[in-house]
C-alpha positions, 0 to 999 in steps of 0.5 A: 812700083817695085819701091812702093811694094816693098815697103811694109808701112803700107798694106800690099793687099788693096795694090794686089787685086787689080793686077790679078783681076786683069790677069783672071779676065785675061783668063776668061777670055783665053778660055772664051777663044780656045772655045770658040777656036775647037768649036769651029775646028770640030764644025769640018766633023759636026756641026752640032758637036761645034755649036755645042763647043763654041756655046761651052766656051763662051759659058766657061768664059763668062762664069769665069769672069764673072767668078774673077769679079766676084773674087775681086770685089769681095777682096777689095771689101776685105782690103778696104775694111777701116779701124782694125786690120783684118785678122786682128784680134780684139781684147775683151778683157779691158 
């Protein structure tokens, strides 16, 4: 894998968005879990206070996810653009 990132005949962009997809998902779901961990750890204080944390963590956890999938699939568009290459600049004087 290392061989196929190295070469600069082909793009690096459309080999990127996977791995920092599963590793923003990851993300989420640390997020999702600390949440529901330090909602039940306050559950021994207040149960209200617990409900509160656990319902916060497991929202965190899906507007970030839902973010990361956003992100990836507008990168995936841009990546996957035919013709020119994104940022290329078109001459308009021929």
């Amino acid at each position: 894998m290392i061989a196929a990132l190295s070469t600069l005949d082909t793009p690096l962009g459309p080999k990127l968005v996977r791995p920092f997809y599963i590793a923003g998902s990851a993300l989420a779901l640390l997020l999702a879990g600390i949440g529901l961990l330090s909602g039940v750890a306050a559950m021994t204080t207040s149960a209200t206070i617990g409900l509160f944390l656990i319902a916060l963590g497991g929202l965190l956890g899906v507007t970030v996810f839902l973010g990361v999938r956003i992100v990836a699939e507008a990168a995936t568009i841009v990546f996957s653009r035919p013709g020119r290459p994104a940022g290329s600049v078109v001459s308009r004087t021929a």
